[in-house]
C-alpha positions, -999 to 999 in steps of 0.1 A, spaced: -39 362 201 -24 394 195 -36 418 167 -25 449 148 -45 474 129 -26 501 108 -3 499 139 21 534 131 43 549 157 61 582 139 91 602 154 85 635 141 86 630 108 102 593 103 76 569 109 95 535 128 64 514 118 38 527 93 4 514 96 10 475 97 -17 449 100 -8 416 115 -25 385 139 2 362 160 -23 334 166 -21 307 190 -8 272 191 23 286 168 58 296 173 56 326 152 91 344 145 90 383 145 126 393 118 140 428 109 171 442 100 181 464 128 159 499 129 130 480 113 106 488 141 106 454 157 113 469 195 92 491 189 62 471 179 67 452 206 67 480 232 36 492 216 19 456 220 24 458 259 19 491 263 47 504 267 46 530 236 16 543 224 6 541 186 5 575 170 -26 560 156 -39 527 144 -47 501 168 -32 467 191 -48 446 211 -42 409 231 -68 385 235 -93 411 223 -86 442 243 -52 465 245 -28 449 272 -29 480 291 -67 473 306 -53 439 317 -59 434 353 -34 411 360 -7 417 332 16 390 339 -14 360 338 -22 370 305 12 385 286 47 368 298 72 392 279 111 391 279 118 423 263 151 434 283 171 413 305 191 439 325 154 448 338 164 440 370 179 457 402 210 444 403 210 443 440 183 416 442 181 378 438 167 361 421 138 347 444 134 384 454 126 396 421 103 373 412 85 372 446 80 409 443 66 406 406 44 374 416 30 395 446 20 423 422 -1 399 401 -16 380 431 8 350 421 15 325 448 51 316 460 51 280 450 45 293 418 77 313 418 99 285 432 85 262 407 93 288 379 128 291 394 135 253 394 118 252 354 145 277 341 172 259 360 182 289 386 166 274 416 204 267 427 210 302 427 180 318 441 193 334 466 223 351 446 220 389 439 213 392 399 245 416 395 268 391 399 247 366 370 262 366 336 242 374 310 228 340 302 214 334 336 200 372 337 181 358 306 172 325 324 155 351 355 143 371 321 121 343 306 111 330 336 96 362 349 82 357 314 65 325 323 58 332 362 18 339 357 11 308 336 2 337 304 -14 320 277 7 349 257 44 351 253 63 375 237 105 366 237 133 399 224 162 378 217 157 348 241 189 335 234 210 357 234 242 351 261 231 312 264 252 285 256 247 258 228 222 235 264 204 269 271 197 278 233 185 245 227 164 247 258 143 277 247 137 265 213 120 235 229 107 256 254 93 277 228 76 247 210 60 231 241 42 269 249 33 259 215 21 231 219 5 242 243 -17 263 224 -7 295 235 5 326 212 42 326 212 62 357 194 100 353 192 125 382 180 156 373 170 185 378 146 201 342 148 184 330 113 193 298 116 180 293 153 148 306 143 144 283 108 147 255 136 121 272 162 96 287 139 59 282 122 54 313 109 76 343 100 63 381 101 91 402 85 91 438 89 117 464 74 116 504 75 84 500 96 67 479 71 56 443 67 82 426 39 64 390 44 39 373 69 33 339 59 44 299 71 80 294 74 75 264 41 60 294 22 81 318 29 108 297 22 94 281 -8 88 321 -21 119 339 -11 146 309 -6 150 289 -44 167 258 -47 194 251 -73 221 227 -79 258 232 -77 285 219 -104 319 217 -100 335 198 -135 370 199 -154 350 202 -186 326 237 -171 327 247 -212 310 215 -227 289 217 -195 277 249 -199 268 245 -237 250 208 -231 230 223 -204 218 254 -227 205 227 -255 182 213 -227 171 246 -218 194 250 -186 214 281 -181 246 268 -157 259 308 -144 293 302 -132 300 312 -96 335 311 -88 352 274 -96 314 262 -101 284 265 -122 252 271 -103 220 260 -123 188 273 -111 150 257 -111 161 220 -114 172 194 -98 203 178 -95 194 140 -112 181 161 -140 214 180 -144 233 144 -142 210 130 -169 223 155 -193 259 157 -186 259 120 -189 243 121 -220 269 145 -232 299 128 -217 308 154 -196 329 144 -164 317 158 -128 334 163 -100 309 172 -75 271 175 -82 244 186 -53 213 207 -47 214 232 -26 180 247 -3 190 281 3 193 295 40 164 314 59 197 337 62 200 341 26 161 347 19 162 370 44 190 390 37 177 393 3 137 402 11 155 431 32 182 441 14 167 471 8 153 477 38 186 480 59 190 512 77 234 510 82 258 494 55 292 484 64 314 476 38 346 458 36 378 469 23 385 442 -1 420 454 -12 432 447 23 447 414 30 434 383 51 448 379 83 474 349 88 493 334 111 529 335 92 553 351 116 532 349 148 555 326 166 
């Protein structure tokens, strides 16, 4: 289990997290979301020791991570997946981290073989790309057995196999009963992969509750309309007490459900086209809980045409 206590790490005068409280507990996948500059890295750094808290408190398992005898047997962490001399293979890498935790060499050939690199063992991790740097990444992660893991964008540089195969990963450490905390900005990856969400922004905690609640709380339901007639639709929803907002060539109706819609514009002879409820994304509650919250805003020159393909050939 990992706990935080008015966690705050402060940069001068801009604080990057600011006295957060927070428990990852075991036998979850629990996802760890923040628009970039939220404080996320550095939370995590400060959970493994790697920063230390300008005050306020971390600990794993009860004590900080730092006193941990054996790190790697009790925190796996994947925090950086160029950490790695680029000169060494694979095998040597993680025989030199096993021997500095007392791990045995079985143990790194069976990790080897688990994350699918046991083929290339012997090749020098310069020449990996950067989805097999991540597969020597999580499985020097997973090489002392931790019963904590903590994952910085597992996925990122895997193909559609190797994303599937951490989220399944991800839910058998679970399952396992062991404390797993993921990072990562693919939204819908992590609505797939996660039990809990802790959402931080501008070095606060925005949200920290289930992934049904926090969906249930920041990601409403609604039901789309498209019709010929959106006029007579609009006005025999308002006598049942609907308001239909219109949204492009549709009418979006929020707080209801789409039979209920149906019941009134066939009461009121209205034809429809297309009628559907819609759950919105994790991406869209998200984007919307941290709107606010987002440190660098691009914007988009909307008088500027889309690209086509007319006179390419």
């Amino acid at each position: 289990m990992i706990s935080a206590h008015e966690l705050t790490k402060r940069y001068g005068d801009k604080a990057a997290v600011d006295g957060i409280d927070f428990t990852v507990r075991p036998g979850k996948v629990t996802g760890f979301l923040g628009p970039n500059g939220a404080g996320k890295s550095t939370t995590m750094r400060m959970i493994l020791g790697l920063d230390r808290p300008t005050s306020g408190s971390v600990t794993v398992n009860g004590h900080p991570y730092a006193e941990s005898a054996a790190p790697l047997r009790e925190v796996g962490a994947l925090l950086e997946a160029h950490a790695v001399h680029p000169g060494r293979s694979a095998l040597g890498h993680l025989r030199w981290l096993a021997a500095s935790n007392g791990i045995s060499h079985a143990r790194v050939r069976q990790i080897l073989d688990h994350v699918g690199l046991e083929g290339v063992a012997a090749t020098r991790a310069g020449k990996f790309s950067l989805g097999m740097r991540q597969r020597l990444g999580i499985a020097a992660a997973l090489l002392g057995d931790p019963p904590v893991v903590i994952l910085d964008e597992p996925v990122n540089g895997l193909d559609s196999e190797g994303i599937r195969w951490v989220r399944r990963l991800c839910r058998q450490l679970a399952d396992e009963g062991r404390t797993v905390f993921v990072s990562s900005h693919l939204m819908a990856e992590m609505s797939l992969m996660a039990d809990h969400l802790i959402v931080i922004g501008q070095g606060t905690i925005l949200a920290d509750a289930s992934m049904t609640d926090f969906m249930t709380d920041h990601a409403p339901s609604y039901v789309r309309l498209r019709t010929p007639e959106p006029a007579d639709a609009r006005r025999a929803l308002a006598r049942a007490g609907l308001n239909a907002a219109p949204v492009g060539d549709e009418l979006r109706i929020d707080n209801v459900n789409a039979s209920s819609v149906g019941d009134v514009l066939y009461d009121a002879g209205v034809r429809v086209h297309e009628l559907s409820g819609v759950q919105s994304s994790l991406e869209e509650a998200f984007m919307t809980l941290t709107a606010d919250a987002v440190e660098y805003h691009a914007h988009l020159d909307r008088s500027a045409a889309e690209p086509t393909l007319e006179g390419a050939f």
